[in-house]
C-alpha positions as CSV (number, residue, x, y, z in Angstrom):
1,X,-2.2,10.0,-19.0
2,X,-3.8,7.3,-17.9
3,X,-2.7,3.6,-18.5
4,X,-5.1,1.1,-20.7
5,X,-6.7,-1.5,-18.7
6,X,-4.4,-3.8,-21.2
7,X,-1.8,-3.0,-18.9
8,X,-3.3,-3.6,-15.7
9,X,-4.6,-7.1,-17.2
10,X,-0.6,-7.8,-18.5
11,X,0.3,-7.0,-14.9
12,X,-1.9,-9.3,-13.1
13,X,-0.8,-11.8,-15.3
14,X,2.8,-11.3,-14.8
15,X,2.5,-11.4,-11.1
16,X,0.3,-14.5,-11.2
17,X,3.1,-17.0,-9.9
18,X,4.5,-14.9,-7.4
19,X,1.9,-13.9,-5.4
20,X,-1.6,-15.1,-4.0
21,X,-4.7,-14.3,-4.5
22,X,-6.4,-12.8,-1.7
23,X,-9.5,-14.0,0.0
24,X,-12.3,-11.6,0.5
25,X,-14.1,-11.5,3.9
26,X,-16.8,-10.2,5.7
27,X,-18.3,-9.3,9.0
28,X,-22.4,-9.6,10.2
29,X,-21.2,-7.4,13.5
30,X,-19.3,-5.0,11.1
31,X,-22.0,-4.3,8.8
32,X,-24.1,-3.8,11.6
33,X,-22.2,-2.0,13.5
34,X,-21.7,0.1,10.2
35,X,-24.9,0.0,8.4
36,X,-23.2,-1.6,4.9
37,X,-22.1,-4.5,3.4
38,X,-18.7,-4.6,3.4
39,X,-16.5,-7.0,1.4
40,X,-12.8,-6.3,3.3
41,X,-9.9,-7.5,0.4
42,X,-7.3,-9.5,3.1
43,X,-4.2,-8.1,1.9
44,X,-2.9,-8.9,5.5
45,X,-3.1,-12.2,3.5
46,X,-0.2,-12.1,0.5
47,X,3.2,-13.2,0.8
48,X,5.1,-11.5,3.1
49,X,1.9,-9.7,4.5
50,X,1.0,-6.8,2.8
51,X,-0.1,-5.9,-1.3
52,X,3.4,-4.3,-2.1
53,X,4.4,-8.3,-2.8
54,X,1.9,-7.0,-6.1
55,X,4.1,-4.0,-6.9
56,X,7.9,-5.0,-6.2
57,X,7.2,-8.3,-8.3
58,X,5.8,-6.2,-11.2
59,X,8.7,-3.6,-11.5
60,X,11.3,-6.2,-10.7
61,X,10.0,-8.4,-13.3
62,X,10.1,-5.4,-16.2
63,X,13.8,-4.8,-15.6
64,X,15.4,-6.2,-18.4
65,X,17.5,-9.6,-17.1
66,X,21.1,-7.9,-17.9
67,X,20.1,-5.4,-15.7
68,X,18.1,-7.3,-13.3
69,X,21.5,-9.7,-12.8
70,X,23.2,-6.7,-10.9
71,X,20.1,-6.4,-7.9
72,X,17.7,-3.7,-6.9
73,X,17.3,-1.1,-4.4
74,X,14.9,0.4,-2.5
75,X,14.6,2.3,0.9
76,X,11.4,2.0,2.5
77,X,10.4,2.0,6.2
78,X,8.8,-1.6,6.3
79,X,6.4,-3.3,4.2
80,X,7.8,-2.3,0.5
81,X,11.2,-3.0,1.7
82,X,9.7,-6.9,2.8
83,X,8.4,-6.6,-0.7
84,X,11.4,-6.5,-2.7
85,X,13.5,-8.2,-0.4
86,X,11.4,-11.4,-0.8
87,X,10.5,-10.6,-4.6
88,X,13.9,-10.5,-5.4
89,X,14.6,-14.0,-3.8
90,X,11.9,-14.9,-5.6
91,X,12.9,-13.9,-8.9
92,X,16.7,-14.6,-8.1
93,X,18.4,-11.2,-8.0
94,X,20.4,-9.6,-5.4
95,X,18.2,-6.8,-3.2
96,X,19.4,-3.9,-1.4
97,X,17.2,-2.3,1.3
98,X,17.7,1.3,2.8
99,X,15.9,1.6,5.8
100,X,15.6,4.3,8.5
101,X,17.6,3.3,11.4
102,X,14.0,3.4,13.7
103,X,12.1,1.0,11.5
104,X,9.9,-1.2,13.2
105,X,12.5,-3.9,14.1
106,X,9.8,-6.8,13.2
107,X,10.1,-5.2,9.4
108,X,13.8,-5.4,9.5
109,X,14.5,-8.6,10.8
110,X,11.3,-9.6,8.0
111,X,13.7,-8.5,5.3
112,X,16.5,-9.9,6.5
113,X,15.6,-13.5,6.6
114,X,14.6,-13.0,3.3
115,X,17.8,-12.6,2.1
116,X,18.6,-9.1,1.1
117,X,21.3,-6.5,2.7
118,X,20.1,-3.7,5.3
119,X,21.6,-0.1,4.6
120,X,20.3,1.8,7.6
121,X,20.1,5.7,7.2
122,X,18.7,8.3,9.4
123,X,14.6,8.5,9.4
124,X,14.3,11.5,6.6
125,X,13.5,11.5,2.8
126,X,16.9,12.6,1.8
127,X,19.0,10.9,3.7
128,X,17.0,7.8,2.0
129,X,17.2,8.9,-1.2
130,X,21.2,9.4,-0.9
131,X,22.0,6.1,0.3
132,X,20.1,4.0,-2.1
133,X,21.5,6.6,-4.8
134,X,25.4,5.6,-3.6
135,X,24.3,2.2,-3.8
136,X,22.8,2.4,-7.2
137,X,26.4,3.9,-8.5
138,X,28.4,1.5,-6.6
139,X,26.6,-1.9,-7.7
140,X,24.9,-0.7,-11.3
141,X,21.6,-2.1,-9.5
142,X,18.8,-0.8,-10.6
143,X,16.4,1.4,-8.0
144,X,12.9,0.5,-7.6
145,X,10.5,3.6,-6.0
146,X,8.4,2.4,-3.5
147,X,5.3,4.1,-4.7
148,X,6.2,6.3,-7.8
149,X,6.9,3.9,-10.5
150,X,4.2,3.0,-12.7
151,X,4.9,-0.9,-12.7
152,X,4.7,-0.5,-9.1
153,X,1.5,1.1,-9.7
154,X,-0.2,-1.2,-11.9
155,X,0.8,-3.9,-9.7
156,X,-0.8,-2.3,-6.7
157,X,-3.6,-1.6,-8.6
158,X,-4.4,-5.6,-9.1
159,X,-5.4,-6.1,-5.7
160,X,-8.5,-4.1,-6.3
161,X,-9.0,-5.8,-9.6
162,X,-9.2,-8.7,-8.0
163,X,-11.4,-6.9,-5.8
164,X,-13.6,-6.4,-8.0
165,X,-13.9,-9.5,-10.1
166,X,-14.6,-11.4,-7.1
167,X,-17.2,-9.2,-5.6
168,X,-18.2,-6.9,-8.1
169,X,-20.9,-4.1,-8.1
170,X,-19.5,-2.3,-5.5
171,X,-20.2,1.2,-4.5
172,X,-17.2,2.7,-2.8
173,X,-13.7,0.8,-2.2
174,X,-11.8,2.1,0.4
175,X,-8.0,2.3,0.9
176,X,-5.6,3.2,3.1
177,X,-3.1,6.6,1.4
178,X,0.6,6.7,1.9
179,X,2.6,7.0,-0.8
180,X,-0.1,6.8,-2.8
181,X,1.1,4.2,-5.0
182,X,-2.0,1.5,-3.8
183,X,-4.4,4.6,-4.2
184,X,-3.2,4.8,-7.9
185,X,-3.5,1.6,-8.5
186,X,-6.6,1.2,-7.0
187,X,-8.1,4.1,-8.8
188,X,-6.9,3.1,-12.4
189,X,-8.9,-0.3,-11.5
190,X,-12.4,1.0,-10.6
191,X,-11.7,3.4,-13.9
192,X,-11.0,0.5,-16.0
193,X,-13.1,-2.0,-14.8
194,X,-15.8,-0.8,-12.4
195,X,-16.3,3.1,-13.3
196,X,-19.7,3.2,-10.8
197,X,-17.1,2.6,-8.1
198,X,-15.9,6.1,-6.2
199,X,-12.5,5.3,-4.7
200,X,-12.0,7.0,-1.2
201,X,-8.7,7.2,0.7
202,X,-8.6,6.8,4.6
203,X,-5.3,8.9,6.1
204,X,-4.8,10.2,9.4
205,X,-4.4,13.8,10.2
206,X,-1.2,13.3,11.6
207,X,0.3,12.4,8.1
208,X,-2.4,14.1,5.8
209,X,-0.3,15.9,3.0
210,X,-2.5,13.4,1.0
211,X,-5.7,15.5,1.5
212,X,-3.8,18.6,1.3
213,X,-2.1,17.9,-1.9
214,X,-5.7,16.9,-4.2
215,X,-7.2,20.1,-2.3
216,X,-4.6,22.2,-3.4
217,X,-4.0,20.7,-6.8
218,X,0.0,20.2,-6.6
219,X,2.3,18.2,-4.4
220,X,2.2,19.4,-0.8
221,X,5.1,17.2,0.7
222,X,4.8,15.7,4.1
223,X,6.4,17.3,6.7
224,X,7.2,15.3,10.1
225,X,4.6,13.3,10.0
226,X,3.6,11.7,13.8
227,X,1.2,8.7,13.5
228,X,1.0,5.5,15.1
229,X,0.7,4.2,10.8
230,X,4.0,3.6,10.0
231,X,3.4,3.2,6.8
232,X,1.6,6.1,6.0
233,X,4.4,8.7,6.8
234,X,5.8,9.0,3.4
235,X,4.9,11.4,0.5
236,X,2.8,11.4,-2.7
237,X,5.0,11.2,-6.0
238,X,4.9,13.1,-9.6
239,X,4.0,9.7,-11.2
240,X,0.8,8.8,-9.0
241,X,-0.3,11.9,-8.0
242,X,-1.7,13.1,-11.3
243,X,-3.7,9.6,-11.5
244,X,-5.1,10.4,-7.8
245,X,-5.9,13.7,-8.8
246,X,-7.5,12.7,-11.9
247,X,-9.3,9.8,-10.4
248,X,-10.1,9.7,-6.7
249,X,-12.7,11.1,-5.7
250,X,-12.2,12.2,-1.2
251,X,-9.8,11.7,1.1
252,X,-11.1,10.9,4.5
253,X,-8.7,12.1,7.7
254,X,-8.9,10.3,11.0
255,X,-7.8,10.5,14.4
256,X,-5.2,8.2,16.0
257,X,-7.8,6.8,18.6
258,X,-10.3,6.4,15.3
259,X,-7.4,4.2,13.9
260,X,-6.7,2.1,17.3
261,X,-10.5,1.5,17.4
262,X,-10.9,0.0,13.7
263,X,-7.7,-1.6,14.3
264,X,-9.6,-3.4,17.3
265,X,-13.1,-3.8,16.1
266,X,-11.2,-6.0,12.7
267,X,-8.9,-8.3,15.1
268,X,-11.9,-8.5,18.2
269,X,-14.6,-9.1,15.3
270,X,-12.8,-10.5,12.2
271,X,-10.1,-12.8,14.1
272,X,-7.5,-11.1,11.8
273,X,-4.6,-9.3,12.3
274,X,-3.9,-6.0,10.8
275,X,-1.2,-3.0,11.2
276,X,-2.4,0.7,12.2
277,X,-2.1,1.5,8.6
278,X,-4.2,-1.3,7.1
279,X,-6.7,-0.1,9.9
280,X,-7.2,3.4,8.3
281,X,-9.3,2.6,5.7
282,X,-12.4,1.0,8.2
283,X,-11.7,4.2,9.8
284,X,-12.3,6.3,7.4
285,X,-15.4,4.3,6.7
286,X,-16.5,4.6,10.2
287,X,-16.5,8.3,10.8
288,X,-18.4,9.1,7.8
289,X,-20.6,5.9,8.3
290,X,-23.9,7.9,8.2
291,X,-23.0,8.2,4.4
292,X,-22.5,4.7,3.3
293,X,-25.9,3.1,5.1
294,X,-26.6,0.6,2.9
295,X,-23.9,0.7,0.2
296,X,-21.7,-2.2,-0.9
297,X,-17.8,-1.3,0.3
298,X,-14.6,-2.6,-0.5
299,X,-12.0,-2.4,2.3
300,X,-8.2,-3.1,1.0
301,X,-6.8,-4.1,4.3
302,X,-3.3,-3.4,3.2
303,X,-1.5,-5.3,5.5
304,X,-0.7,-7.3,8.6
305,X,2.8,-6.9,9.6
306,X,2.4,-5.1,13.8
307,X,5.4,-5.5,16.0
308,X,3.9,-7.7,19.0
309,X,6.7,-5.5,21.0
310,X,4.8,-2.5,20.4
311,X,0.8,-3.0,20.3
312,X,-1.3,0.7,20.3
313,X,-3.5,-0.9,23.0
């Protein structure tokens, strides 16, 4: 079932003090090189660099304040696990972060200075799930998904209603697929409020479990994904998978040189800087180009937190 765009509205006006709202940019090289007009939503932008500020702010925020007193938890590999770290501060709780031990080390120095404690674990699903689970019973704080909650999800999903009230009329909005809880969102937003525009998810094929799972129909878990987007090696969810599958209409696979070049062509022509995952969605756009001559695109350009230390070019 899908949620009323009530609730989408409530959520962008819970977040309101906590987060910005993002600028929308464009490119005259871009579009040419392209053959569009694209409107790219800077999410590389929001407080602490990425949309997922939208999300962990939302979810924390609906936990009632008894329960809210005792922390959160998460385990994430970077950008959600900023998210809550600096939401929490934010809202004054306590946050606890379960990372895998090789997360990018600019991600887990991020969430440090923000204030929350680092429980590393070794890089698989289960071994995250089990920490923050032993944390949960020790502290009574409560455990925030990164991607399969729905106040996480309606949260997301504000970045493309903002999106859309600033640009408006657009055709297609791209966006990067991970977890799938910004594809959710993003979906349940063009339904609600834009239902001309098709939503499209950019992933690469090293980490496409995404475009396996809505062919198939069912949850097709990722297994050892290998992709220079970090962020993009983690599994759809029960919660937002029937909203994707309901909703979005393609998912888009690139190559990891198709990623380094859109990754390039945004900080060479747009000045910006973007991670390999934020890149995906121009990808996607890009090798199916011939498609969208002419059309008005959205690109969510999910984030902008790269280790320097590690460049893919």
């Amino acid at each position: 079932m899908i949620p009323g765009k009530n609730e989408l509205i409530k959520a962008a006006k819970r977040i309101k003090p906590f987060v910005h709202e993002t600028p929308v940019l464009t490119s005259s090289s871009i579009n040419k090189i392209i053959g569009a007009e694209i409107y790219f939503k800077c999410e590389n932008f929001q407080r602490m660099g990425a949309f997922k500020m939208r999300g962990s702010v939302n979810a924390i925020l609906q936990i009632p304040d008894k329960e809210r007193a005792k922390g959160v938890v998460t385990h994430s590999s970077g950008n959600f696990a900023q998210a809550v770290a600096l939401a929490a501060k934010s809202i004054d709780t306590k946050a606890y972060i379960v990372m895998p031990f090789n997360a990018p080390k600019v991600k887990t120095a991020a969430v440090l200075e923000y204030g929350a404690e680092v429980i590393e674990c070794p890089p698989t699903l289960k071994d995250r799930e089990t920490t923050a689970k032993g944390i949960v019973d020790k502290t009574g704080a409560t455990f925030v998904h990164p991607s399969n909650d729905l106040d996480v999800i309606l949260g997301q999903g504000t970045a493309a209603l903002e999106l859309i009230e600033q640009e408006g009329d657009l055709a297609y909005i791209f966006v990067p697929v991970g977890g799938g809880g910004l594809l959710a969102g993003t979906a349940m937003s063009a339904y609600h409020f834009s239902s001309q525009t098709e939503v499209i998810a950019g992933e690469p094929f090293g980490a496409d479990d995404a475009f396996h799972s809505l062919k198939e129909g069912r949850i097709l878990p990722s297994l050892n994904p290998n992709t220079i987007a970090d962020g993009l090696r983690t599994s759809l969810g029960n919660i937002n998978f029937p909203i994707i599958k309901q909703l979005v209409n393609e998912i888009i696979r690139v190559e990891e040189n198709e990623i380094v070049d859109a990754m390039k062509l945004i900080w060479q022509r747009m000045k910006i800087v973007v991670e390999p995952s934020s890149a995906v969605a121009l990808a996607a756009l890009m090798r199916e180009k011939s498609r969208f001559f002419n059309k008005k695109v959205g690109v969510i350009l999910s984030g902008g937190n790269i280790d320097l230390e590690n460049l893919p070019f």
